[in-house]
SEVOLUM-839990 format. One line per field, with one value per residue (C-alpha): residue number from 1; y, x, z; residue in one letter. Coordinates in pm, whole numbers, plus 50000, padded with zeros to 5 digits. Layout:
REM SEVOLUM-839990
i: [NUM;...]
yy: [Y;...]
xx: [X;...]
zz: [Z;...]
aa: [a;...]
REM end
This chain:
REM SEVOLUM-839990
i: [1;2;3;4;5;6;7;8;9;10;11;12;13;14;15;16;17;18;19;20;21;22;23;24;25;26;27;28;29;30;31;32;33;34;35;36;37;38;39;40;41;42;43;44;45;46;47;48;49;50;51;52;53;54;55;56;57;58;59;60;61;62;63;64;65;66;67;68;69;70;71;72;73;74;75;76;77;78;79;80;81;82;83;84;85;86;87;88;89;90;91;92;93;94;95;96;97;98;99;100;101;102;103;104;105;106;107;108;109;110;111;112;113;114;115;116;117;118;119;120;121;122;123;124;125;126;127;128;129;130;131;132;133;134;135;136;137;138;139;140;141;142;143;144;145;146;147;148;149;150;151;152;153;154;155;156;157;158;159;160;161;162;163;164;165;166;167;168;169;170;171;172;173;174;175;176;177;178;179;180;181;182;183;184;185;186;187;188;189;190;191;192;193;194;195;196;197;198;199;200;201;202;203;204;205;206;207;208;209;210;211;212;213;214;215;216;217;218;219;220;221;222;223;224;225;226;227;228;229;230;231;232;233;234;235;236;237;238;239;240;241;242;243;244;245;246;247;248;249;250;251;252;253;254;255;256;257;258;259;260;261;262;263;264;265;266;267;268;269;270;271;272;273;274;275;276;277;278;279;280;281;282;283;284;285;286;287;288;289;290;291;292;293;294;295;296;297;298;299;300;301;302;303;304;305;306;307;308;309;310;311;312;313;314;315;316;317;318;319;320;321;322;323;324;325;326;327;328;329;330;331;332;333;334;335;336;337;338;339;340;341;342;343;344;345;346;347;348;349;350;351;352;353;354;355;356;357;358;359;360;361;362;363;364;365;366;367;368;369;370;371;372;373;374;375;376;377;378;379;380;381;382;383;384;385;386;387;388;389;390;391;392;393;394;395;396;397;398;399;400;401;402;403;404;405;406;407;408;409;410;411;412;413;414;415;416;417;418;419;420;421;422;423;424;425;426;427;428;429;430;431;432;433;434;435;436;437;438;439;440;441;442;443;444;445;446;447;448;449;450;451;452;453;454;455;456;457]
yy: [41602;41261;41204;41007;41235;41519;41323;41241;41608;41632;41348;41622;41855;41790;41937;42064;42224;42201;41932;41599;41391;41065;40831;40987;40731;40649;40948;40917;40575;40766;41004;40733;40517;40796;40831;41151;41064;40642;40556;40932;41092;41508;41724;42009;42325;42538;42840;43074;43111;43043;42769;42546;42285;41979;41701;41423;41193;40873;40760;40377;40260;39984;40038;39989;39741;40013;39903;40004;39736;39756;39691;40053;40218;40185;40089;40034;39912;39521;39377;39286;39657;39742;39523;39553;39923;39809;39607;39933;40117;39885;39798;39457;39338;39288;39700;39773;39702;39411;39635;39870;40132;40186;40569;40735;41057;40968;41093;41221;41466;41712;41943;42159;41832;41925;42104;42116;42262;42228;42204;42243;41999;42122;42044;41708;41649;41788;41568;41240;41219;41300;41636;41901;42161;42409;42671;42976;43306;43522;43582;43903;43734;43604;43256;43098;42771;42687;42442;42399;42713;42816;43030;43061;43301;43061;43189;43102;42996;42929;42724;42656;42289;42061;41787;41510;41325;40975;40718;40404;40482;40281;40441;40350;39977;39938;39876;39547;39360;39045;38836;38686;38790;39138;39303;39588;39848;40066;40337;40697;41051;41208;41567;41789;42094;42438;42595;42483;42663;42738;42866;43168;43130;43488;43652;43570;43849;43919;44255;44133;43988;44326;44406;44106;44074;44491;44416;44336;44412;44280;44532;44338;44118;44441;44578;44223;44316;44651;44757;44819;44475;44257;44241;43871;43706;43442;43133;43003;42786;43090;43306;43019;43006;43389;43474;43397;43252;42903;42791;42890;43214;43277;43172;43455;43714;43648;43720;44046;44212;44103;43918;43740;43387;43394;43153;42988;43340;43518;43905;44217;44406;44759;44977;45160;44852;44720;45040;44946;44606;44727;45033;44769;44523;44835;44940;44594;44605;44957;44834;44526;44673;44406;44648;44527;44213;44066;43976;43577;43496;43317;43594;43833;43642;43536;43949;44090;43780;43962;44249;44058;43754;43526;43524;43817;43878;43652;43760;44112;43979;43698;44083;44360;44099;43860;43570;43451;43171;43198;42877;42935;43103;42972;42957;43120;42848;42546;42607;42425;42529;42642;42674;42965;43155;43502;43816;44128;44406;44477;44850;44904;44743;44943;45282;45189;45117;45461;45674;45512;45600;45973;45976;45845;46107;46376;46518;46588;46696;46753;46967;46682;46865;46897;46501;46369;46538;46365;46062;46022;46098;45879;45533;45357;45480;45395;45301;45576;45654;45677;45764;45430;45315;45467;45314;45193;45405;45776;46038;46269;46613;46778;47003;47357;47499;47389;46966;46795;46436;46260;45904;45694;45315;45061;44828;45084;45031;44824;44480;44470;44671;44913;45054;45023;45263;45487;45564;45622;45882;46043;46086;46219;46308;46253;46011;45911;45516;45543;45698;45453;45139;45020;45080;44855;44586;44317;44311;44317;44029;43817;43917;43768;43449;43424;43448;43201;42907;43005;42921;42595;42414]
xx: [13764;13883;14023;13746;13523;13711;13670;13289;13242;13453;13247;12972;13131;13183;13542;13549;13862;14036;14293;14185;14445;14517;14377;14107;13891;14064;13962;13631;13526;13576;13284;13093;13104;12910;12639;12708;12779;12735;12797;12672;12859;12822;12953;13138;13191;13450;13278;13516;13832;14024;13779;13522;13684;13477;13535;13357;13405;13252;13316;13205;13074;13310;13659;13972;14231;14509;14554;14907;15138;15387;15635;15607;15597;15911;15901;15498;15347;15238;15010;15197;15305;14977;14893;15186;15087;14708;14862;15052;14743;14603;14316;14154;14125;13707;13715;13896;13731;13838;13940;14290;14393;14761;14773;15067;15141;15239;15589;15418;15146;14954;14744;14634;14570;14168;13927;13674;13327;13071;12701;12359;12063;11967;12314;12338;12009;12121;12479;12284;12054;12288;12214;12402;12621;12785;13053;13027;13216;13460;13837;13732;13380;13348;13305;12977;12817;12418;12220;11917;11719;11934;12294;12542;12858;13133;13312;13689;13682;14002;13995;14212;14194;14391;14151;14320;14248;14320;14132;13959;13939;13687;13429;13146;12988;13277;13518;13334;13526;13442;13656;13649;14045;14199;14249;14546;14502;14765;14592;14794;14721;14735;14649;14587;14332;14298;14002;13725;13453;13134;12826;12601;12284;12267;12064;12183;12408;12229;12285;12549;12240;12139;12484;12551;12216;12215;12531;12332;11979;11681;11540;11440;11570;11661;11883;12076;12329;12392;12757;12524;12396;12732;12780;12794;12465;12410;12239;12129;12405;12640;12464;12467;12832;12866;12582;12600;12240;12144;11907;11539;11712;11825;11494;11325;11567;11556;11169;11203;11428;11201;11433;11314;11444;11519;11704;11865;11988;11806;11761;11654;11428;11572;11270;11219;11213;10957;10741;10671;10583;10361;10166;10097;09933;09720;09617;09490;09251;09152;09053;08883;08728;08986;09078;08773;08667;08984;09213;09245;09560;09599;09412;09646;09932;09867;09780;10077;10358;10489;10557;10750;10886;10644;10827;10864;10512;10436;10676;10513;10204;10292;10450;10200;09850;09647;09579;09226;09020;08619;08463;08117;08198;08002;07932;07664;07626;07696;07611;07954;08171;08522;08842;08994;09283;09215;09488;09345;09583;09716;09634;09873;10166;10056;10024;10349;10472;10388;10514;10856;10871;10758;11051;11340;11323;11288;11651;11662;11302;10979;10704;10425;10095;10256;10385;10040;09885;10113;10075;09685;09679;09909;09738;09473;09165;08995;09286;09341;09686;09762;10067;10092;10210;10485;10644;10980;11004;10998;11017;10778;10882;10632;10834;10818;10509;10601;10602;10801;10883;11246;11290;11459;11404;11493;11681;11963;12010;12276;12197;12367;12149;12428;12531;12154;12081;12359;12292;11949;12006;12257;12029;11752;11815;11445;11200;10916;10774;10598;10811;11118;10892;10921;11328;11374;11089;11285;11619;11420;11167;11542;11679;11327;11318;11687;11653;11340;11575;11860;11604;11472;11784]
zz: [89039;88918;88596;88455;88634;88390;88102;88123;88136;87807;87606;87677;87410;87057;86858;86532;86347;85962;86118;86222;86393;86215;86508;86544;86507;86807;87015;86873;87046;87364;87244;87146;87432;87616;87348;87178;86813;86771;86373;86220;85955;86013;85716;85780;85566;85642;85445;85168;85261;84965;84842;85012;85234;85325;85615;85622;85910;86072;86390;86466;86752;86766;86903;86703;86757;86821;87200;87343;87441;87705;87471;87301;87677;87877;88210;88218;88532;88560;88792;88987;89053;89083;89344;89522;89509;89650;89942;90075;90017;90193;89931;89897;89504;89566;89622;89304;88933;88765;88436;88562;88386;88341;88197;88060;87872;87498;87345;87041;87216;86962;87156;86810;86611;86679;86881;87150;87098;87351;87215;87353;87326;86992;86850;86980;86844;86481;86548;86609;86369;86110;85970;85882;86059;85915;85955;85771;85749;85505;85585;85760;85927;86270;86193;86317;86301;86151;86186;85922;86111;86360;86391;86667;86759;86816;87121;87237;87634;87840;88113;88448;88496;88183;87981;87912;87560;87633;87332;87457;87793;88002;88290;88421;88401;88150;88438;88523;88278;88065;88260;88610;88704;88709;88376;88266;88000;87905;87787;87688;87715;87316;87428;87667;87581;87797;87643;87407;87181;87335;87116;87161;86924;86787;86485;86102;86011;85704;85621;85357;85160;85032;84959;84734;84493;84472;84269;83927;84010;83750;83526;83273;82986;82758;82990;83076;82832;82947;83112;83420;83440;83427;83786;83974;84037;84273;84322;84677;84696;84640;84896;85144;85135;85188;85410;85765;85833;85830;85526;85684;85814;85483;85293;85550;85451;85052;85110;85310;85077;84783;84607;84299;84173;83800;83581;83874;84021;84301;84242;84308;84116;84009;84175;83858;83678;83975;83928;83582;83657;83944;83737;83457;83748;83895;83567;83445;83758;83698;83342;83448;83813;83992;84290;84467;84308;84257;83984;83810;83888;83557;83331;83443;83383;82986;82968;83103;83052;82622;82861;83142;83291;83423;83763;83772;83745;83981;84267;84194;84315;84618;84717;84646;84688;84941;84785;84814;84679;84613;84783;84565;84213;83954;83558;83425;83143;83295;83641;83737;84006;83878;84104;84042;84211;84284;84436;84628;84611;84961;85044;85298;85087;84753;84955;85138;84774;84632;84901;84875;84524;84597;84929;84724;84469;84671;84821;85246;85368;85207;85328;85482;85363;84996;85010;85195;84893;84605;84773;84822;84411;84330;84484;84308;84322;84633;84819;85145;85252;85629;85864;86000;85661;85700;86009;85908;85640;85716;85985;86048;86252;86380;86652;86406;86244;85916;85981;85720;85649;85550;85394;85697;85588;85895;85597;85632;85973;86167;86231;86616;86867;87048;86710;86579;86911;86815;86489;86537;86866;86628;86401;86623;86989;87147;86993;87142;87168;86871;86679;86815;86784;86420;86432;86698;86733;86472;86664;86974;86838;86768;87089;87262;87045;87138;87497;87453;87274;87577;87826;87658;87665]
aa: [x;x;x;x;x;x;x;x;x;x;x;x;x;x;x;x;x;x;x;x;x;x;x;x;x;x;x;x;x;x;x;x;x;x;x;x;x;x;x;x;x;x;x;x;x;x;x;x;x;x;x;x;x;x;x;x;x;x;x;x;x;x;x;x;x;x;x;x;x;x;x;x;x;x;x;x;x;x;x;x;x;x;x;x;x;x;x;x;x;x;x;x;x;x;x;x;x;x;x;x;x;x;x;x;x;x;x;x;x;x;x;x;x;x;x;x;x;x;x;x;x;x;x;x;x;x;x;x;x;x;x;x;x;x;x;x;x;x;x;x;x;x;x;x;x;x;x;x;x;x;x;x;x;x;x;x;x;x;x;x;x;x;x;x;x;x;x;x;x;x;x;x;x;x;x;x;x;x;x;x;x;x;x;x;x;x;x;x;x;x;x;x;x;x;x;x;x;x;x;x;x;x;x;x;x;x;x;x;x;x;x;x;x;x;x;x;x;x;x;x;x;x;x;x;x;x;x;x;x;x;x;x;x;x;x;x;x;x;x;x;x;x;x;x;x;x;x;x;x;x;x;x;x;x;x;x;x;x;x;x;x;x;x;x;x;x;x;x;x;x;x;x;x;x;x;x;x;x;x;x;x;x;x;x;x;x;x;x;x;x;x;x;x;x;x;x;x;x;x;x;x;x;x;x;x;x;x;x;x;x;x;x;x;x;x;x;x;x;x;x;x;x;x;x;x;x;x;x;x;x;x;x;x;x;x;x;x;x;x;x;x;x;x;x;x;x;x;x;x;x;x;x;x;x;x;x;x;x;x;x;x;x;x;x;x;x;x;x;x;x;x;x;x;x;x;x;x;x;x;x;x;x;x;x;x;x;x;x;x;x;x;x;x;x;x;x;x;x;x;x;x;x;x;x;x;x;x;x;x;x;x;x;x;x;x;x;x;x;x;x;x;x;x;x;x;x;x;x;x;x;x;x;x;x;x;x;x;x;x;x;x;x;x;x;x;x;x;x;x;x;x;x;x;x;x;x;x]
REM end
């Protein structure tokens, strides 16, 4: 393979690193003469280390007037040499581009001064029209790279062959030259690279989410002041910079563990704290026979917001209730339509709710006749509890004559599959596909999505 052959390949990739080279505006017209970043400023964020580092660079279109002269390159070639070189070669001038190349290794190579990444469709996409890409990761974190929705591994790869940096070099049509009579370059090799950074897209390692905002859960203004309730809170800026997802992976995750924005600070209820909150809710319908009509959104609000935080009210609800909205309600006096918003509660998420509550205070197993018992008495009336609301959640042994049920939730799980497998078979030796089913389905959902995105680009 030639060496411009070499070097189109490496105007594929795109480098990233915390040292730019001072010239390399230079090395970036090489980049741009192929296309893959023309006049686009990309921000970089090198995560917390020991504070936020940003980069900001733009790389014009245009080339710099840093051309080499011969005077700063002893001994260089002239064309005379060159064609003298052509006649033993036996070349005629009308076979060779107008535009030579004279290339030398520089005296002041500096192979670390950045690095190679190579990118996939979607990245080049993200790189051209400007937005953002980020690198994320703590001290002790694999570092990885988001886009807006997406995350990759970043992956060190070695390679056998050398690529050669060399700034304004000319392929292609460029060789044609503006003028009618040959044309030398002196052109100079600044680095030589032998490996790169290739990216895996992978699923946001968001386990660390849970971690953080159970620091100083919510339960309530009262208790803010408590020793209990000094811990750090976070906004989504913070969380960003510690949570290795991109920003629609982490928007997905901040809903799934039910965390609540207050005051600027995302957190998690305390689930005593959210029991309360939830019994008040389920008693207001019981009062007003909302369980099956429904409850006004805003009625319940200006009831129940002396007792607690409107948002926190309202999470309670876009968590626990279907939202729904009458097309035909009408007033009796008036006979005019009104728009009003209503919430069903959500059986399966109340009943889900409510058996949680009974698991966690119970210690090891618990007898399943004596807990399916508790449980059905303990849902709103008219609500019916069944097994499959449990999925996720608990285990049910039925193997001895006695059957008894454990808590088990899926949240406490590992996040990569091999260890996810492990624990779980260490746990329990046999388990059936139903059983198995609700333990494994999310990773395998990412892994399928994954494999999906691989296969698109």
């Amino acid at each position: 393979m030639s060496v411009c052959d070499r070097l189109y390949i490496l105007t594929q990739c795109s480098w990233r690193g915390n040292k730019f080279p001072e010239n390399f505006s230079d090395v970036g017209s090489l980049i741009c003469k192929f296309g893959a970043i023309c006049e686009k400023t990309i921000k970089i964020d090198f995560g917390q280390q020991e504070k936020t580092k940003e980069t900001t660079c733009k790389m014009s279109e245009q080339e710099p007037d840093s051309s080499y002269t011969r005077n700063e390159i002893p001994d260089t070639r002239t064309l005379q040499d060159i064609n003298l070189v052509m006649e033993y070669a036996k070349l005629d001038k009308s076979e060779v581009k107008p535009s030579i190349q004279s290339i030398y290794f520089s005296s002041q190579m500096d192979n670390d001064a950045f690095k190679l990444m190579e990118v996939d469709s979607c990245i080049l996409n993200t790189i051209k029209v400007g937005d953002e890409l980020v690198i994320r990761g703590d001290k002790d974190d694999m570092a990885v790279l988001c886009t807006k929705d997406k995350t990759y591994d970043i992956k060190e790869a070695e390679i056998s062959n050398s690529m050669l940096i060399i700034p304004q070099l000319k392929t292609g049509q460029d060789l044609d030259g503006d003028s009618l009579g040959q044309e030398l370059n002196i052109r100079q090799v600044t680095s030589t690279k032998y490996n790169y950074y290739e990216l895996r897209h992978c699923k946001p390692k968001v386990k660390k989410l849970r971690l953080l905002l159970e620091e100083n859960m919510y339960s309530g203004k009262e208790c803010e002041e408590d020793e209990e309730h000094q811990g750090k809170k976070y906004t989504y800026d913070d969380l960003l910079n510690l949570v290795q997802a991109s920003r629609i992976e982490l928007q997905t995750a901040l809903k799934k563990v039910q965390a609540c924005k207050l005051e600027g600070y995302w957190r998690i209820l305390d689930f005593q704290f959210l029991s309360l909150v939830l019994s008040h809710v389920i008693q207001l319908c019981d009062e007003n026979d909302w369980i099956k009509s429904g409850m006004p959104y805003e009625e319940c609000m200006k009831t129940l917001e002396d007792l607690f935080p409107r948002e926190v009210l309202d999470h309670v609800l876009q968590s626990y209730a279907d939202k729904a909205k009458p097309s035909n309600i009408e007033d009796d006096e008036d006979q005019m339509e009104i728009d009003v918003d209503f919430y069903y509660l959500n059986e399966d998420k109340v009943c889900r709710f409510f058996a949680e509550q009974i698991l966690k205070h119970s210690k090891g197993k618990f007898n399943y006749e004596d807990f399916s018992n508790t449980w059905q008495q303990t849902v709103p009336s008219g609500m019916q509890t069944m097994d499959q609301q449990l999925q996720g959640m608990a285990l049910i042994d039925r193997s001895s004559q006695l059957e008894t049920i454990t808590y088990y939730s899926v949240d406490d799980l590992p996040e990569d599959v091999a260890e996810r497998f492990d624990e779980l078979f260490r746990t329990k030796e046999k388990w059936s596909l139903e059983e198995i089913s609700p333990y494994i389905r999310s990773v395998f959902m990412k892994e399928r999505r994954k494999y999906k995105s691989e296969l698109s680009t």
